[in-house]
Steps between C-alpha positions, in 0.01 A plus 500: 500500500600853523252806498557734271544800763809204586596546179513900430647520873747282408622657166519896646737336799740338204455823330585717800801225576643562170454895483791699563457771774480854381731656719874576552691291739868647594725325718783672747804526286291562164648776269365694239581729269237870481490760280263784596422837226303771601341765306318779676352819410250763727454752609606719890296742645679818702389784630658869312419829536202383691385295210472108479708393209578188318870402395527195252740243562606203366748231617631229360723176741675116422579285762716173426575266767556146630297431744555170783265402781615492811205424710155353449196674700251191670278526162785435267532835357886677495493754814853566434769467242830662397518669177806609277470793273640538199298755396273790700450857346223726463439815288250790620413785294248727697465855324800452265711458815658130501614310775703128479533278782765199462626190790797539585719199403645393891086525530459228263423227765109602612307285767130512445290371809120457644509417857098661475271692238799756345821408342796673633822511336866552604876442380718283719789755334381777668252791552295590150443839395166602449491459158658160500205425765223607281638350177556161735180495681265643276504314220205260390496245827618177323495346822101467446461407191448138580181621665357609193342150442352233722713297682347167468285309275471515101440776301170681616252594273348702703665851590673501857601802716857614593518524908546839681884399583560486090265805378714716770853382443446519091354849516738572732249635785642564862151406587197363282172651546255242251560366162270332229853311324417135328689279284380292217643275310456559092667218340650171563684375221792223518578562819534869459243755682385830454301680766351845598562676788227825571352717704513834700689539854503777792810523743705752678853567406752745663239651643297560219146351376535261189277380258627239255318358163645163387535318137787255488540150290740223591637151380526221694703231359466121659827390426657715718179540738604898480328806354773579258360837331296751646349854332349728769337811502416716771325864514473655846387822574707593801381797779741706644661393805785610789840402257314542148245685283203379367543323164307293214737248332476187239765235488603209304682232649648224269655220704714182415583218734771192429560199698907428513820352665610666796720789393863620627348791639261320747694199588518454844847702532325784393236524761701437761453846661115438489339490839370184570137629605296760434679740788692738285796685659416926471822565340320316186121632538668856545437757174846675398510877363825634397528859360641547166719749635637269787383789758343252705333107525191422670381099621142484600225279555266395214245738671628816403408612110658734314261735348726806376881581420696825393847552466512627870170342647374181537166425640363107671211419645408218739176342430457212698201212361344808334554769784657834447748510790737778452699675217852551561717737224845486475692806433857542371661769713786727393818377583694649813867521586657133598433457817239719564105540409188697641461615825160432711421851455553462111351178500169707688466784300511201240198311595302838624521642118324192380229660272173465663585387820378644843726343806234433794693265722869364524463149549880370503876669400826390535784317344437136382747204554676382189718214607823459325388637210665801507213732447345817637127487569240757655134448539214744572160415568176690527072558482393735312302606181620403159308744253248493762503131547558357832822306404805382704866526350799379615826665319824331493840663361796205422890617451799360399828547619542612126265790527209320300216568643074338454209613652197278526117623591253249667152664454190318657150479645571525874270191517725358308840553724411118668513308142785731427695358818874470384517479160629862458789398681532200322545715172724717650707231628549382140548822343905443430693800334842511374755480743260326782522131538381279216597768209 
């Protein structure tokens, strides 16, 4: 005869048997159709006159894509996956002064991977633009949305708490600090499930300290074992940092998700030009800058950030995992005669009428190897005070056999010359002008 703790053992193992697991389950090959609106309005704070101001803005972004897995991480979640754009565009209005960001269409074809904690994403088609790299990357991390809910077991009743990995990839933190985010599930009705997500979050971003408040609701549908609709918002209250100002924001985040058939534009002929791993060749991690008056290109590593831009000046700073490393300005020079261009002792008098700066030791001069290129290039490097700031500077002047001519200013902490190593000549290598090879 069987006991009655038999019994109710018994009947909550046929009821677990029978329960469907609340979780998502995607396969290698899986596509799925997102579309991603975001609404955001804030506020920046700038320093003017001497005063701390705040400028209003308000932006405004849709993202449409098909999206295909490529690779499975060991717990079953997507770690990377090619996506097609068909749309990507965003619309900033800071202080009445708007700003619109588009993909390029021979960008269409995006690869989004997570060989560790932070997604990184690149075109097999080439180097992005910076834009096209923040409008790519920066979006709402769809990648981690499947780590919203549990992933085993029934339907909790009981709230559950995201892991670290999510909270920092869907705030998009460089680096988390703590968080207090939990899901709960509200509803389960014929198969369809609503849940909560809340809770407050602290990270670092581009250098900068980050604190995030949470309030989003999802649906979770059991037919498709996916989380087909999801409403976020997000207020974070951002200090300022190295590349940006210190800013308090609000956002709304409306995101669909459909299952379907493999489309034309991820078949396997179209990701042929994928790399097979996660090793990604420079030419397609490199960021792309072109000047709207074709005076001159520039190729660099992610590191660099541009924080400034005239119609004669453009200004990039390398910040490295959150470090300040240098700031390097570009300058559009005035043209010379073909075939000709400063002399050193131009180029000297040059760098010595740099506002503010005291020469206190000459570190390194002389003319720098271009290769084939075609080019003209002159460096000068020195100690000395920087609006009496110890600060080292290395100057470098770039001609074309056309007469164009670019001047670019490294300024750094000498402390910093080490973590600094080559990459100045790295940007100077790339810097192409017309009539050099590559323009």
């Amino acid at each position: 005869m069987f006991t009655l703790q038999f019994v109710t053992a018994l009947c909550v193992f046929l009821s677990n048997q029978n329960a469907v697991s609340f979780k998502e389950q995607p396969q290698a090959d899986d596509c799925l159709k997102i579309e991603l609106s975001l609404n955001l309005k804030g506020e920046m704070k700038v320093q003017r006159d001497g005063k701390m101001i705040a400028i209003p803005m308000v932006a405004t972004a849709n993202h449409h894509f098909e999206e295909r897995v490529i690779h499975l991480s060991t717990s079953g979640i997507p770690d990377k996956v090619a996506r097609n754009y068909s749309k990507a565009e965003a619309l900033f209005n800071i202080e009445g002064n708007k700003s619109e960001r588009t993909l390029r269409k021979q960008r269409s074809l995006i690869v989004a991977q997570k060989p560790e904690s932070s997604i990184f994403v690149y075109s097999p088609k080439g180097p992005l633009t910076r834009e096209e790299l923040e409008l790519t990357g920066e979006h709402f991390d769809t990648l981690s949305i499947a780590n919203l809910i549990p992933d085993k077991g029934p339907v909790p009743k009981e709230a559950w708490k995201l892991k670290d990995a999510t909270v920092q990839a869907i705030c998009n933190f460089e680096g988390l600090s703590e968080h207090t985010i939990t899901g709960k599930a509200l509803s389960n009705e014929n198969g369809i499930v609503t849940f909560k997500i809340e809770g407050t979050a602290t990270g670092v971003e581009s250098g900068a300290s980050v604190s995030s408040t949470v309030d989003a609701t999802g649906i979770w549908n059991e037919k498709t074992a996916r989380i087909t609709n999801l409403s976020w918002k997000q207020s974070d209250n951002r200090e300022a940092g190295p590349v940006n100002p210190a800013s308090k924001t609000e956002m709304e985040i409306t995101i669909k998700r459909e299952v379907l058939e493999t489309p034309q534009t991820l078949n396997d002929a179209a990701l042929v030009s994928i790399p097979q791993d996660f090793d990604v060749p420079n030419l397609m991690t490199y960021v792309e800058f072109k000047d709207q008056q074709g005076r001159f290109d520039l190729s660099m590593s992610r590191d660099w950030q541009l924080v400034a831009k005239t119609e004669n000046h453009l200004v990039l700073r390398l910040v490295e995992k959150g470090d300040f490393i240098a700031q390097a300005t570009v300058s559009v020079w005035s043209k010379a005669e073909p075939g000709k261009h400063l002399s050193v002792a131009e180029f000297k008098n040059v760098t010595e009428r740099t506002p503010g700066w005291v020469v206190e030791k000459d570190l390194q001069e002389g003319e720098v190897p271009s290769g084939d290129k075609g080019r003209w290039v002159y460096r000068i490097s020195a100690l000395g005070q920087l609006d009496n700031v110890p600060t080292m500077q290395n100057y470098y002047v770039v001609a074309s056999p056309g007469g164009e001519q670019v001047v670019v200013t490294f300024s750094l902490s000498p402390k910093q010359a080490e973590k600094l190593g080559t990459k100045d000549l790295s940007l100077i290598g790339s810097l192409e002008l017309p009539g050099t090879s590559g323009k």
